[in-house]
C-alpha positions as CSV (number, residue, x, y, z in Angstrom):
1,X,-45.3,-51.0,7.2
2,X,-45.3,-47.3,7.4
3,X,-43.0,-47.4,9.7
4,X,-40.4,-49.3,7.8
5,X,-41.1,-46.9,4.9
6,X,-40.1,-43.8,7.1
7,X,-37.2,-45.8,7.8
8,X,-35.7,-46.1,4.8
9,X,-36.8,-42.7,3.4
10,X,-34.6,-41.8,6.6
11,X,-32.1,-43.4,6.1
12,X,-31.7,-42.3,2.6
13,X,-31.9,-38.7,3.4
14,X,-28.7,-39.7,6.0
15,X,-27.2,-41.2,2.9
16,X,-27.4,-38.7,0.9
17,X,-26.3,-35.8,3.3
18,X,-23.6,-38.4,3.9
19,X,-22.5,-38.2,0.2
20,X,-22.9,-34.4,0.1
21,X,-21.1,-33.2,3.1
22,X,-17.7,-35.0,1.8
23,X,-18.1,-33.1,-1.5
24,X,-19.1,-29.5,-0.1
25,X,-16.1,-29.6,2.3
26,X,-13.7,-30.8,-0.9
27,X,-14.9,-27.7,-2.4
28,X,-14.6,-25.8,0.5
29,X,-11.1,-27.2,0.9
30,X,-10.0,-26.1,-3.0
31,X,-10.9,-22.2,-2.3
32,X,-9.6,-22.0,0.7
33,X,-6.3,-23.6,-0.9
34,X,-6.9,-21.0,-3.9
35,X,-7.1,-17.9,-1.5
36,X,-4.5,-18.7,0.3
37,X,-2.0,-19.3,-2.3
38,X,-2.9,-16.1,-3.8
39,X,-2.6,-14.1,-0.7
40,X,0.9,-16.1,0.0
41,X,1.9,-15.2,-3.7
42,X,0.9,-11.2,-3.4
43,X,2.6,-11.2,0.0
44,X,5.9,-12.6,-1.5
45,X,5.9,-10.7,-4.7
46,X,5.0,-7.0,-2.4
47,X,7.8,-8.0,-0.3
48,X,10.7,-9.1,-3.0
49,X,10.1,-5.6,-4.7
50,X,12.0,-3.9,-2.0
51,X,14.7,-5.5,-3.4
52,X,15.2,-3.9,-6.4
53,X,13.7,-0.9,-5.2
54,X,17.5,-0.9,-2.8
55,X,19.3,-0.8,-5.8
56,X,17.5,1.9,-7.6
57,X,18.2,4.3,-4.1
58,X,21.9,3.3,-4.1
59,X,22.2,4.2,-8.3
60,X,20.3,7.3,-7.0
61,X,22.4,8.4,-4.6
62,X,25.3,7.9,-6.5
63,X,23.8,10.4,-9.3
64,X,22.5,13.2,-6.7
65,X,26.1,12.6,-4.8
66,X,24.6,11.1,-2.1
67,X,26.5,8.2,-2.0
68,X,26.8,7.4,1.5
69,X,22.8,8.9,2.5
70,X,22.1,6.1,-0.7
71,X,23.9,3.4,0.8
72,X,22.2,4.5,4.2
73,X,18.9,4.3,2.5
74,X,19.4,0.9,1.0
75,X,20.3,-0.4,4.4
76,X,17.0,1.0,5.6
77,X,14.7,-0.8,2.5
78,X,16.9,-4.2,2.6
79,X,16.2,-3.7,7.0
80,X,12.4,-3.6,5.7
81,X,12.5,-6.6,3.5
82,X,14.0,-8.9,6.0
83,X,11.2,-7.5,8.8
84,X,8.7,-8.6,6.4
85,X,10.2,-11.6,5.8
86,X,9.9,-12.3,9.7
87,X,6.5,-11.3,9.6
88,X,5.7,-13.8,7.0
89,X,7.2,-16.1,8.5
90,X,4.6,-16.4,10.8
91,X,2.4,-18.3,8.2
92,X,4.7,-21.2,9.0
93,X,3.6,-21.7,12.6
94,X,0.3,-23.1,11.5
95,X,-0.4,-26.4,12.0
96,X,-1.0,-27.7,8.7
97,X,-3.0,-30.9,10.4
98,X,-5.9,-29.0,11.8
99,X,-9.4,-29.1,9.9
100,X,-9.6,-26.5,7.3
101,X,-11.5,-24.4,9.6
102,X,-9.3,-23.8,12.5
103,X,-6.2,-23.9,9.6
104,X,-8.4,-20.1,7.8
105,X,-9.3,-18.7,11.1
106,X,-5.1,-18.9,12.4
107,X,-4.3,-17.7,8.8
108,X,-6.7,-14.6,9.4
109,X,-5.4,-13.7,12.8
110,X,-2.0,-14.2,11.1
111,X,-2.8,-11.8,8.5
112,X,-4.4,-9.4,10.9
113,X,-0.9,-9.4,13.3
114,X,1.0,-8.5,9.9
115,X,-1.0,-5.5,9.4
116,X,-1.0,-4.3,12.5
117,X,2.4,-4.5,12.5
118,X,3.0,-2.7,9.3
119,X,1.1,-0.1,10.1
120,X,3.4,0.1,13.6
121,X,6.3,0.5,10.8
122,X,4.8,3.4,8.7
123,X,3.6,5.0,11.8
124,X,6.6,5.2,14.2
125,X,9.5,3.3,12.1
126,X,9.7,4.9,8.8
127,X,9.8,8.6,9.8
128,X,12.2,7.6,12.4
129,X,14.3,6.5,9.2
130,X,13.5,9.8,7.5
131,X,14.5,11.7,10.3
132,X,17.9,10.0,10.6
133,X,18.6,10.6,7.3
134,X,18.5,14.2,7.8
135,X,20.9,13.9,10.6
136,X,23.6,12.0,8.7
137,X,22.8,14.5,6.2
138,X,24.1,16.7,8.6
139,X,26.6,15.0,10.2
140,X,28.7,14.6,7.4
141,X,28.3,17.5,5.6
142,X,29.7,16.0,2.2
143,X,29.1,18.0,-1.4
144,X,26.0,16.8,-2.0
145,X,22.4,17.5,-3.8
146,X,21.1,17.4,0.2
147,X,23.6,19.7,1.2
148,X,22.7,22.5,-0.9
149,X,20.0,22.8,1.2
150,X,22.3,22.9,4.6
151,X,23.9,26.3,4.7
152,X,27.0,27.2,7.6
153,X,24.5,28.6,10.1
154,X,21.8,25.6,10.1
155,X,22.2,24.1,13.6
156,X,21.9,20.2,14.2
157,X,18.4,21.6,16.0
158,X,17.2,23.3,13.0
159,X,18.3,20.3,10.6
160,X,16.1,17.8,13.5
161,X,13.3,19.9,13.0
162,X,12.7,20.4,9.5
163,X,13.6,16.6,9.3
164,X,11.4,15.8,12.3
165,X,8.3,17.7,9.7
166,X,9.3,16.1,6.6
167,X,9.1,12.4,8.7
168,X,5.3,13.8,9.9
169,X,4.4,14.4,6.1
170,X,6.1,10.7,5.1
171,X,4.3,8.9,7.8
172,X,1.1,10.6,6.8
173,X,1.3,10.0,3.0
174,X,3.0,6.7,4.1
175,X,-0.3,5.6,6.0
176,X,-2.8,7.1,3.1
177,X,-0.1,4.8,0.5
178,X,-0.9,1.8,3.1
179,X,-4.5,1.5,2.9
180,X,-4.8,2.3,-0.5
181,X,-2.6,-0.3,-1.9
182,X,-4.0,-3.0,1.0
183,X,-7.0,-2.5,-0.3
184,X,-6.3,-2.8,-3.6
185,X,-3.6,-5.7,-3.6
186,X,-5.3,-8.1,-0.7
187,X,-9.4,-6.3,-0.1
188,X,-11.0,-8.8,-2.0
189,X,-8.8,-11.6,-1.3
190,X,-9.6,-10.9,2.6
191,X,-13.5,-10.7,1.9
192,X,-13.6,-14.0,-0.1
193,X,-11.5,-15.8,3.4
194,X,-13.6,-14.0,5.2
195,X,-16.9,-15.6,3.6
196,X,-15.3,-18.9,3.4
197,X,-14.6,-19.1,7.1
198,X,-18.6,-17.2,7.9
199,X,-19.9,-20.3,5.8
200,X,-17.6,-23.3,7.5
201,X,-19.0,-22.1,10.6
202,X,-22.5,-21.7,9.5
203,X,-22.1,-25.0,8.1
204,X,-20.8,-26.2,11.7
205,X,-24.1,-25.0,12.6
């Protein structure tokens, strides 16, 4: 008799769990879609302002007389947007048939490559941009606001270096803009996936 009792208090508790489980993982399953869209969303809106951040430099560079080192520099942003749209694109080589789990863990290592890479771009990249602006500058020697600053005996040397210092000062303020507004536009998002992929796997357990 006691046995048969243990049994079924046994094979309730199985039940049970067996109703649970289904309706944790549901929930698990509507955060992680909720982060994720949100992170998508933040990613696609940071990147499609470059856009009209291209046309302001060109309008720019017409007022300053800078018409070609505008058109140059809008080349340069729109050469950023459609890098980033590579890098995004990477969120479409996950296999959208894995468990939820393994689905967060490849969106994390996605989002981890993207940053790495970005921070590649503001390190090296972007003051390499800078610095070739300064040599068109240079080079063609148009009546321009940038000109006034390029008298007859600056050499192409002279003009390399103080552009080669301003791209310094760009990539540093570049990196300090980086963190600040990663951690502001996706730090929280990135903890919460962080603590929803922690609990899957403690829940694995």
């Amino acid at each position: 008799m006691e046995k048969s009792i243990e049994k079924i208090w046994n094979d309730a508790f199985i039940d049970e769990q067996s109703l649970i489980a289904p309706k944790v993982i549901d929930i698990y399953n509507q955060k992680s879609k909720s982060i994720i869209n949100k992170i998508k969303r933040t990613y696609e809106f940071d990147n499609k302002g470059l856009l009209p951040i291209a046309g302001i430099t060109v309008i720019g560079g017409i007022l300053l007389s800078e018409t070609i080192i505008g058109a140059y520099g809008a080349f340069l942003i729109l050469c950023l947007y459609v890098f980033n749209t590579r890098l995004l694109n990477r969120f479409n080589t996950i296999d959208v048939k894995s468990d939820n789990l393994t689905y967060l863990k490849s969106y994390r290592n996605i989002i981890t490559s993207v940053t790495n890479a970005t921070k590649k771009l503001f390190l090296f990249a972007i003051p390499l941009a800078v610095l070739s602006i300064f040599i068109l500058a240079y080079t063609i020697k148009e009546t321009s606001f940038l000109s006034k600053f390029i008298s007859e005996e600056t050499t192409l040397v002279q003009m390399t270096g103080i552009g080669f210092l301003v791209a310094v000062a760009v990539g540093v303020i570049g990196m300090i803009v980086f963190k600040i507004s990663t951690k502001l536009l996706y730090g929280t998002l990135i903890s919460k996936l962080d603590d929803i992929i922690n609990e899957l796997e403690t829940l694995k357990e």
